[in-house]
C-alpha positions as CSV (number, residue, x, y, z in Angstrom):
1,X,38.0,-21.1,-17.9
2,X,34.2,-19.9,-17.9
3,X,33.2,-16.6,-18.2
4,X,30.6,-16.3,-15.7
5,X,26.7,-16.1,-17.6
6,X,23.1,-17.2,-17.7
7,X,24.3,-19.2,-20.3
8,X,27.0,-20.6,-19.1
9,X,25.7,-21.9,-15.6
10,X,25.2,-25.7,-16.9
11,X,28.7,-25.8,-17.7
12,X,30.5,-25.0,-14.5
13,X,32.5,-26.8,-12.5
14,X,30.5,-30.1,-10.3
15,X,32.2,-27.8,-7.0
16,X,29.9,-25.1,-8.5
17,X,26.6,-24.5,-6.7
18,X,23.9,-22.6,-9.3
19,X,20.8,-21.8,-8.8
20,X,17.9,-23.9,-10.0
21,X,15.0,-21.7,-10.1
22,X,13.7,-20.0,-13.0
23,X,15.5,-16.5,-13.0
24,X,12.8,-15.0,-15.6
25,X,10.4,-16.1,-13.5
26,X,11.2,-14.2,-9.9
27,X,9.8,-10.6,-8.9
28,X,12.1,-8.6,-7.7
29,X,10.1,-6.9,-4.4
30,X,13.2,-5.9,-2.9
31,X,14.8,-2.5,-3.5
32,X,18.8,-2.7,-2.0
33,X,20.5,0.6,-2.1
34,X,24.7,-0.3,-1.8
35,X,25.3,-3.3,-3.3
36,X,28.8,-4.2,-2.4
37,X,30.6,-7.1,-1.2
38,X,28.7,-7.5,2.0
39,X,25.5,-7.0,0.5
40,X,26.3,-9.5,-1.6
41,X,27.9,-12.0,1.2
42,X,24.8,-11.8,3.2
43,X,21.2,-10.3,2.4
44,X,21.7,-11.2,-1.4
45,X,22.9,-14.7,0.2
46,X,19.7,-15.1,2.5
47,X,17.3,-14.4,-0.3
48,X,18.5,-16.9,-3.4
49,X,18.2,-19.7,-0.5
50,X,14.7,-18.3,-0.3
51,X,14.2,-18.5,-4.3
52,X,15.6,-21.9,-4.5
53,X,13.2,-22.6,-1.8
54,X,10.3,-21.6,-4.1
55,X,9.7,-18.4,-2.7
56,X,10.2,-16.5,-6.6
57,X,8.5,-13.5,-4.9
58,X,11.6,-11.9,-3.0
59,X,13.9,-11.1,-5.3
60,X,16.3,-8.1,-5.4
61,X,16.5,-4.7,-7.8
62,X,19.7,-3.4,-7.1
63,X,20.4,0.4,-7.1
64,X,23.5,2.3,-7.2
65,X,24.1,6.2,-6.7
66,X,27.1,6.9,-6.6
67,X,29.5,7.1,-9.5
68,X,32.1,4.7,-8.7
69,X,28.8,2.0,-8.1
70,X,29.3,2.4,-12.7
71,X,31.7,-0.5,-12.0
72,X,28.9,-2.8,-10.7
73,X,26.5,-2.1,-12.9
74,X,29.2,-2.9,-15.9
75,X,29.9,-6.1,-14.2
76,X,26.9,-7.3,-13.4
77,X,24.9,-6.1,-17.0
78,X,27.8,-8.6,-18.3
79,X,27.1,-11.4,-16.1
80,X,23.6,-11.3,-16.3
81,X,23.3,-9.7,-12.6
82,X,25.1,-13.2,-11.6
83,X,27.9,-12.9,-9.1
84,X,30.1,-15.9,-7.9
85,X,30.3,-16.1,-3.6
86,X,32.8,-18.1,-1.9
87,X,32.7,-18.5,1.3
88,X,35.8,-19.7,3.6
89,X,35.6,-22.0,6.8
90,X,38.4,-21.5,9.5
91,X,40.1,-24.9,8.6
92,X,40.0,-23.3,4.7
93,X,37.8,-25.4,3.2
94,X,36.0,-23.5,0.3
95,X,32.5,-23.6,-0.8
96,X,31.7,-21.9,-3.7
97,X,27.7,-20.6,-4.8
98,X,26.9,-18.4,-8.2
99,X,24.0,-15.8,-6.4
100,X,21.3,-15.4,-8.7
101,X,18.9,-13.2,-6.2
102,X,19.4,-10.1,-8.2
103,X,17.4,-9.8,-10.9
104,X,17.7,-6.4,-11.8
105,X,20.3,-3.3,-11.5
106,X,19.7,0.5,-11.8
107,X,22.4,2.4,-11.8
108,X,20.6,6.1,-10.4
109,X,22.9,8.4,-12.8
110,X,22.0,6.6,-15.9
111,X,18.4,6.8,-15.2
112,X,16.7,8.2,-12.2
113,X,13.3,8.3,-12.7
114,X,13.5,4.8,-13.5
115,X,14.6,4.2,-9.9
116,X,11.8,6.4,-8.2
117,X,9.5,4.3,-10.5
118,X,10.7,0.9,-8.9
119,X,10.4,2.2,-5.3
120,X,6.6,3.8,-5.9
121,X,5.9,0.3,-7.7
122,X,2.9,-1.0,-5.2
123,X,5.1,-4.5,-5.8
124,X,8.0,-3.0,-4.2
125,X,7.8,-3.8,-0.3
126,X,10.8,-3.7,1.4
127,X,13.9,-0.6,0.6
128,X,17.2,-1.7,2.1
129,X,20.2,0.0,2.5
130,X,23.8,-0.7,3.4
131,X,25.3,3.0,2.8
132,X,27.5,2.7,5.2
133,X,27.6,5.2,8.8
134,X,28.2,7.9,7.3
135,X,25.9,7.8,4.5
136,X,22.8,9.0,7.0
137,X,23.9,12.0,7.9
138,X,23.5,11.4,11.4
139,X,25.8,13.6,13.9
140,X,27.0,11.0,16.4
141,X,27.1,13.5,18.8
142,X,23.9,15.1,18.8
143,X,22.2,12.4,17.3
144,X,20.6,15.3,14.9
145,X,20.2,14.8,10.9
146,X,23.2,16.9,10.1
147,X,23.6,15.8,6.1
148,X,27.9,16.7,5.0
149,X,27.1,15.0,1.5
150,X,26.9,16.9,-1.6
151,X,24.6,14.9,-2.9
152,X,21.7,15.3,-0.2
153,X,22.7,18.8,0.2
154,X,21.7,19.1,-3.6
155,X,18.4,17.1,-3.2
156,X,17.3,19.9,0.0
157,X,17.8,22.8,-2.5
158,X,15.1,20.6,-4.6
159,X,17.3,19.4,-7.6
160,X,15.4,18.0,-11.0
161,X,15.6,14.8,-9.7
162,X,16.9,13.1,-6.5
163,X,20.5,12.0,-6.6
164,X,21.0,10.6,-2.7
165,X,19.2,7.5,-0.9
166,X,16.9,10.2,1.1
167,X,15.9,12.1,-1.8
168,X,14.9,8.4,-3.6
169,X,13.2,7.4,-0.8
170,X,11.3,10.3,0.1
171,X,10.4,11.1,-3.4
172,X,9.3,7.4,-3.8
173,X,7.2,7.3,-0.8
174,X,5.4,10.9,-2.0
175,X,4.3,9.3,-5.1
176,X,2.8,6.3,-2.8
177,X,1.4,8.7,-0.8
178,X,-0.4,10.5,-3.4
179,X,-1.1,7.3,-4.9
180,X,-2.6,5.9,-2.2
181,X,-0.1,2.8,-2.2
182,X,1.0,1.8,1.1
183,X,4.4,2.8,2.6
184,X,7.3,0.2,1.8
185,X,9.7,-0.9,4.9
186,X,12.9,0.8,5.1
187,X,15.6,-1.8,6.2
188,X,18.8,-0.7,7.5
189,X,21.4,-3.5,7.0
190,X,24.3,-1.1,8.3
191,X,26.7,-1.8,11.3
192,X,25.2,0.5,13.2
193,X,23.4,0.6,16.9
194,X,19.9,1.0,16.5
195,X,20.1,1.4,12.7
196,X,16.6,1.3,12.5
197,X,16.3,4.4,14.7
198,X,18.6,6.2,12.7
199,X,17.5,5.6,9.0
200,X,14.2,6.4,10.6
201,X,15.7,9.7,12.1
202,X,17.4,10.4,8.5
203,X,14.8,9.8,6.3
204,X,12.4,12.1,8.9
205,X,15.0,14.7,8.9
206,X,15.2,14.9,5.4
207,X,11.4,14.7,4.8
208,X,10.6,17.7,7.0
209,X,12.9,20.1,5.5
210,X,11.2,19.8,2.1
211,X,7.7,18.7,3.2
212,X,6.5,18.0,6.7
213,X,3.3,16.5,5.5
214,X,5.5,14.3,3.6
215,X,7.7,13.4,6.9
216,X,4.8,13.1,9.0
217,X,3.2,10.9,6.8
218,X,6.3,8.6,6.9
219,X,6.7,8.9,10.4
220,X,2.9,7.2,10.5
221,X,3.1,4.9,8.1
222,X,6.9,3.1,7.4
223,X,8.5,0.5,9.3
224,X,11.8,0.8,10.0
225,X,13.1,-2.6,11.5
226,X,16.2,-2.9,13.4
227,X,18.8,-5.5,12.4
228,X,22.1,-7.1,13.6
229,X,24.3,-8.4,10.7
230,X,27.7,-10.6,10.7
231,X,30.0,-11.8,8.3
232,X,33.6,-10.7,7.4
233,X,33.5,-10.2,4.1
234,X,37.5,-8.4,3.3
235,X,37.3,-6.0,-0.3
236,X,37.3,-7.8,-3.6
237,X,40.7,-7.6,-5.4
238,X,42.4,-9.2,-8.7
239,X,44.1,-11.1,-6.5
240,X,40.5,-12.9,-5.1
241,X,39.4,-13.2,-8.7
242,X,42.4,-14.6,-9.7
243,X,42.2,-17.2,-6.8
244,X,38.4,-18.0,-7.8
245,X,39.6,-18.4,-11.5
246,X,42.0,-20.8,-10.4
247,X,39.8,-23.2,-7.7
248,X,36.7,-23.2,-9.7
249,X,37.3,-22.6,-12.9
250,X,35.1,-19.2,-13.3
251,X,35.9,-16.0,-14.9
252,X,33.6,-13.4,-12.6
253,X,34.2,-9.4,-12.8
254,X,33.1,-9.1,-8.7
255,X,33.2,-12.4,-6.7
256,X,33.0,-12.0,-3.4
257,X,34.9,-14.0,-0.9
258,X,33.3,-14.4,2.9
259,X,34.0,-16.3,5.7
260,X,31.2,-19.1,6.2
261,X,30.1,-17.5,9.9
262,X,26.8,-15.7,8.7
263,X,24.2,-13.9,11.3
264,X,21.2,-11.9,11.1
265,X,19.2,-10.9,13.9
266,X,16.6,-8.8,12.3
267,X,13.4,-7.1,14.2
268,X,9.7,-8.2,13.1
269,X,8.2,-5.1,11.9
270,X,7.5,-4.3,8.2
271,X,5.4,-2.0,6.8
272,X,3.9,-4.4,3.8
273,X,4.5,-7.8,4.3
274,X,8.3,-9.7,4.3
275,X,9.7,-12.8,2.8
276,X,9.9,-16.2,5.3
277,X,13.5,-15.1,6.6
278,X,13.3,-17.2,9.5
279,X,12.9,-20.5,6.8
280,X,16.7,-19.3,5.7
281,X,18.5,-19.1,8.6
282,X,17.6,-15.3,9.9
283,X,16.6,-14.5,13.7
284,X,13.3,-12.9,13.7
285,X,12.6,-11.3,17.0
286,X,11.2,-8.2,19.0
287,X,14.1,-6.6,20.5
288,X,17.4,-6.5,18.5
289,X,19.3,-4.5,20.8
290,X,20.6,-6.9,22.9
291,X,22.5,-8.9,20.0
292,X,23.4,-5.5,18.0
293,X,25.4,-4.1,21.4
294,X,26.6,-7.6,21.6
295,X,28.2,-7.7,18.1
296,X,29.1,-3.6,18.0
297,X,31.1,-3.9,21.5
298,X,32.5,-7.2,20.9
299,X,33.0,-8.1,17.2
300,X,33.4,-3.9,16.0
301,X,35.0,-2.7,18.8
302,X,37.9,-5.5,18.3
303,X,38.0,-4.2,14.7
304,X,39.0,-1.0,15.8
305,X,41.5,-2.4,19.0
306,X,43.6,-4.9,16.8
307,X,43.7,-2.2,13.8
308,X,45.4,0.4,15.0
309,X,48.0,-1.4,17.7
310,X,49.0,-3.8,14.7
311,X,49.1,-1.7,11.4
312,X,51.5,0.8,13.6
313,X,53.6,-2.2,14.7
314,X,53.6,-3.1,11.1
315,X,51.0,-5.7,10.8
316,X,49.1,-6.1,7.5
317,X,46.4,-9.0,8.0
318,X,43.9,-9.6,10.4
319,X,44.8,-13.2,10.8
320,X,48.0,-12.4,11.9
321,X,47.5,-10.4,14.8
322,X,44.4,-12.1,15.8
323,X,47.1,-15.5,16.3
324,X,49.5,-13.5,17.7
325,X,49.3,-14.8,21.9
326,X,50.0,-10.7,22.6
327,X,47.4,-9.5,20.9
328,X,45.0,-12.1,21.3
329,X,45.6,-11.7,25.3
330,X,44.8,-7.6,24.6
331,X,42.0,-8.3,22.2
332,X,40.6,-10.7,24.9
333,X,41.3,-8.5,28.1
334,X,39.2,-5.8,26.4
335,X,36.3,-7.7,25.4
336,X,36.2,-9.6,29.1
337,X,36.8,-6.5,31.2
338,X,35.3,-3.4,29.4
339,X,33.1,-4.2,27.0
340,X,31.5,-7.5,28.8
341,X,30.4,-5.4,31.8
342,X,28.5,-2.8,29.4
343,X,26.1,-5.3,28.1
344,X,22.6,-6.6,28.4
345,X,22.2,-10.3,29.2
346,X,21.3,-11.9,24.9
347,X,19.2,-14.6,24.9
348,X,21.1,-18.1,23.5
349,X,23.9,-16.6,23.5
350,X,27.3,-17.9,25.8
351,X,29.3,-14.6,26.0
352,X,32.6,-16.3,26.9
353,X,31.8,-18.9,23.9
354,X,31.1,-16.2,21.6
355,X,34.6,-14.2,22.7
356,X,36.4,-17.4,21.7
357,X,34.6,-17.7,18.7
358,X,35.8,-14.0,17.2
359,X,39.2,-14.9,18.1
360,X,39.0,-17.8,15.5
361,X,37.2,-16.2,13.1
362,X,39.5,-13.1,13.2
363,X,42.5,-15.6,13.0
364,X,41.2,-17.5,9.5
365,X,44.3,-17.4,7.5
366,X,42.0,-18.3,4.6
367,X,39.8,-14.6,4.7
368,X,42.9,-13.0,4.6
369,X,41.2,-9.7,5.6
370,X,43.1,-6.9,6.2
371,X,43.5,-4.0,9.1
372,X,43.4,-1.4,6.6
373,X,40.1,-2.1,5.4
374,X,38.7,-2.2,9.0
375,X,40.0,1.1,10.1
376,X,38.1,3.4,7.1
377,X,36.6,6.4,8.3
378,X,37.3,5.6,12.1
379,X,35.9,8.7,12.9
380,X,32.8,7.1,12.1
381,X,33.1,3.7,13.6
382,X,34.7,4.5,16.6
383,X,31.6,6.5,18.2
384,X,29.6,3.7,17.6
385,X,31.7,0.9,18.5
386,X,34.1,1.7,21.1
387,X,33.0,5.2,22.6
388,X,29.4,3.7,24.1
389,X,32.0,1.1,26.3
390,X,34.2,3.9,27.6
391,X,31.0,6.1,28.3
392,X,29.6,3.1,30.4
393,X,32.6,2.3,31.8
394,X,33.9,6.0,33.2
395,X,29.8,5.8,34.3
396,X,30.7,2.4,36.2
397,X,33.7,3.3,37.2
398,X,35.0,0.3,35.3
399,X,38.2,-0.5,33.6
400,X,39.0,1.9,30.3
401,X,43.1,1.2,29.9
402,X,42.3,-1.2,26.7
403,X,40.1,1.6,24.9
404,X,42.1,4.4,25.9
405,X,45.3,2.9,24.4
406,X,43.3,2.4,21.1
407,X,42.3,5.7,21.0
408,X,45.6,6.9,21.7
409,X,46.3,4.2,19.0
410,X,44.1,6.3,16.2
411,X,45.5,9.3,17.2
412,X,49.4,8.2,16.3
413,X,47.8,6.2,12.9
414,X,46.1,9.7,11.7
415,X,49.8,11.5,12.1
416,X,50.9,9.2,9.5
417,X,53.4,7.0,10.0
418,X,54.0,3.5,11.5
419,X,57.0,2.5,14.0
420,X,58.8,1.7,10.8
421,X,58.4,4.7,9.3
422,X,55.9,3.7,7.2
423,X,52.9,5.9,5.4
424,X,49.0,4.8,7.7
425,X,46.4,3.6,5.6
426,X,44.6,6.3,6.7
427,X,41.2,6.7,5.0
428,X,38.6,9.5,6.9
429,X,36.4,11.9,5.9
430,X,37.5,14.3,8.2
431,X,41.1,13.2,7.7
432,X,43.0,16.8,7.3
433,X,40.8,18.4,10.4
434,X,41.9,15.3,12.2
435,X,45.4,15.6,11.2
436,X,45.8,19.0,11.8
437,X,44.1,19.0,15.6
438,X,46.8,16.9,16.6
439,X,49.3,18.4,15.2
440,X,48.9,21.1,17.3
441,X,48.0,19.6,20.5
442,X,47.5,15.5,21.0
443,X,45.5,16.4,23.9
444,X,42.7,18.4,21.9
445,X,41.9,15.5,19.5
446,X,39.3,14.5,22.7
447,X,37.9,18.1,22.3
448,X,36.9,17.3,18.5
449,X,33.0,17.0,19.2
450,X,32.3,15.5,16.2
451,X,33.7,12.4,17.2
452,X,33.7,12.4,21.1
453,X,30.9,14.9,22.1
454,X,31.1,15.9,26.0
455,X,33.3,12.7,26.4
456,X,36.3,13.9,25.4
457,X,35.9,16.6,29.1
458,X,36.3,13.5,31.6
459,X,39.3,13.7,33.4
460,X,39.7,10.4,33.5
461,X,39.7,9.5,30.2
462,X,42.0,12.2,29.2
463,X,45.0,11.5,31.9
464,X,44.1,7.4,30.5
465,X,44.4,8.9,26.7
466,X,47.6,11.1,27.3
467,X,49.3,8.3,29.1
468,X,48.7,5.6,26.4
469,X,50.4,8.0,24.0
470,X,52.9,8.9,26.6
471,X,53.5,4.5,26.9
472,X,53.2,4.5,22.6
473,X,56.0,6.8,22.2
474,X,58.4,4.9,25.1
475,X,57.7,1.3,24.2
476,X,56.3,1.0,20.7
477,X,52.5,-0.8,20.3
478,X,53.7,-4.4,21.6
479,X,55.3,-2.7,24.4
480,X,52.2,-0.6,25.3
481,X,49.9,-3.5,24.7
482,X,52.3,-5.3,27.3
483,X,51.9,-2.7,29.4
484,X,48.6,-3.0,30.0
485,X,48.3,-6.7,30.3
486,X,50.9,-6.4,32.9
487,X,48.6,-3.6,35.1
């Protein structure tokens, strides 16, 4: 067994991809903000193909800001900011690739000034972020910066020195400004619709209420590209090191496990110049928007319809309700008659081909992702996945029966407790006001604005809601999910 290490790379396993290029050598132009597993899984990914390819320019500096992000920065300071990826093809082959694209770490806490430095650096051209939805501060409803975070919160009272993404950024691009440095990109990698729009309607937001020279400035000068990403990449857990340890011999703190699928659609406009992407693998083009809907409604959406329907029928992994005929049929019957209908025709792509494709990569015994992880702060996903279908479909006058008995789905997983009796996995942000709306009255979870703005008022959708939790509560999830295969 190897502990994973610069040193060490020459002596791993021959199943053992490393990377060839000179690691002392690369410049790390990147600034990522949230590096996690599927950070790790796919941008990091994209970029040591492009060092190994000789482009040593495009390197990463990794930042974290948040306290738990102390574990990454202990693991990787001990592995020489190497990480081990495996990915996992349906028929469970493994491939296995130590990622060497990182070549630096800042943990914000320890250090922040040493983080605004790196992002006014006039070699920094690109920021990206994966922060998650809720890490913008975007109301879904609205679509106004509405920051809940105590950390931005503290940076608009005009704190020492920034502690949130916004405050870095803005305080990063002042110092260019007053510099006279040219503006870096700001590249949202986050599953989100338009998430180029919205980090460029968070970052604005927080700009003007400390300095709307500062935001206007931006608003003229940075590039905010919007991106599609894919590739389900479940948590990293003892039992995934453990398994790496075993296959190839390596002793990593964070490996991260992947399927092999990997897409990125990403939109050509940057601010200050960009690596060759499209010599990796990535989809450079004009419009995004078709492929993002494609994957949000499609890929997201079906997140959110198996997770719910199978954890309460007691279900743990993905795989197995995604090769379960039932749900397959239901996952299927949602993606073919409601969410289908609400999109934009997506160049190269075969709609029914990619629709079987999901179902296989959902059903990949070898991922072994789980619902639980899928369903994390639904409050937040579900506006952005599965709300936009059931807008255009009560607008269309289209089928809604699939949507509405996930929703009434969520609402039975936030009371708690499975068919079995068994305690949700329930993991939201606004968990407690979410609990305690329906405690009172089912009916009023629609009314909660946050999540549904003016949706929750169509009749429609309500008498749809109230009798999927009406079928829930006679039949049990298969029964329901019958149900509606049988209308």
């Amino acid at each position: 067994m190897t502990d994973l290490t610069a040193a060490a790379l020459p002596s791993l396993a021959a199943n053992v991809s490393v990377p060839t290029y000179d690691r002392a050598a690369v410049r790390p132009r990147i600034v990522h903000f949230g590096v996690g597993g599927f950070h790790r899984a796919h941008e990091a990914m994209y970029l040591d193909r492009l060092l190994e390819a000789g482009h040593t320019e495009w390197a990463l500096c990794g930042v974290g800001v948040l306290s738990f992000d102390a574990a990454m920065r202990d693991a990787l300071r001990a592995q020489d900011t190497l990480y081990t990826l495996v990915t996992e093809a349906p028929d469970g082959t493994s491939t296995a690739r130590v990622v060497g694209s990182i070549a630096q770490y800042l943990f914000a806490p320890d250090d922040p000034e040493a983080v605004v430095a790196k992002l006014a650096d006039a070699d920094t051209a690109i920021v990206s972020l994966t922060i998650t939805e809720g890490g913008y501060g975007i109301d879904d409803a609205t679509g106004a910066y509405a920051p809940r975070d105590e950390a931005t919160l503290a940076d608009l009272e005009g704190t020492d020195a920034p502690r949130s993404v916004m405050g870095f950024l803005a305080e990063g691009l002042r110092r260019r400004r007053d510099a006279g440095t040219p503006a870096f990109t700001v590249m949202s990698c986050d599953n989100i619709q338009g998430n180029g729009h919205v980090a460029r309607a968070a970052l604005l937001g927080f700009a003007e209420r400390l300095d709307p020279e500062l935001a206007a400035w931006i608003a003229e000068n940075v590039s905010f590209p919007n991106s599609m990403v894919d590739r389900i990449t479940p948590v990293t857990t003892d039992a995934t090191r453990d398994a790496i340890a075993e296959e190839f011999g390596i002793r990593d703190l964070w490996p991260v496990r992947s399927e092999s699928f990997e897409q990125w659609v990403l939109e050509d406009s940057f601010s200050a110049g960009r690596p060759p992407l499209d010599e990796v693998g990535v989809q450079l083009v004009a419009d995004v928007e078709p492929y993002e809907l494609m994957k949000l409604r499609l890929l997201n959406a079906s997140h959110q319809a198996m997770s719910y329907l199978g954890i309460l029928s007691g279900v743990e992994f993905v795989h197995e309700v995604c090769t379960d005929p039932l749900f397959v049929a239901f996952l299927q019957g949602y993606m073919h008659t409601e969410a289908i209908p609400t999109l934009r025709p997506v160049p190269g792509i075969d709609l029914d081909a990619y629709c079987d494709q999901l179902i296989e990569r959902f059903g990949s015994e070898a991922i072994r992702d789980t619902l639980a992880r899928q369903v994390v702060d639904g409050s937040d996903r579900l506006p952005k996945f599965l709300l936009p279908v059931v807008r255009e479909q009560l607008a269309a006058g289209g089928r809604i029966d699939h949507a509405a008995l996930v929703l009434a789905g969520w609402s039975v997983f936030l009371e708690g407790r499975t068919e079995a009796g068994e305690a949700t996995p329930a993991v939201d942000s606004r968990l407690d006001e979410l609990r305690a709306i329906i405690a009172e009255d089912p009916a009023a979870l629609l009314d909660y604005a946050p999540v549904f703005g003016d949706l929750g008022r169509n009749a429609r959708l309500r008498e749809a809601y109230l009798a999927a939790r009406a079928s829930l509560a006679e039949r049990g999830a298969r029964g329901a999910i019958q149900a509606v295969l049988d209308a």
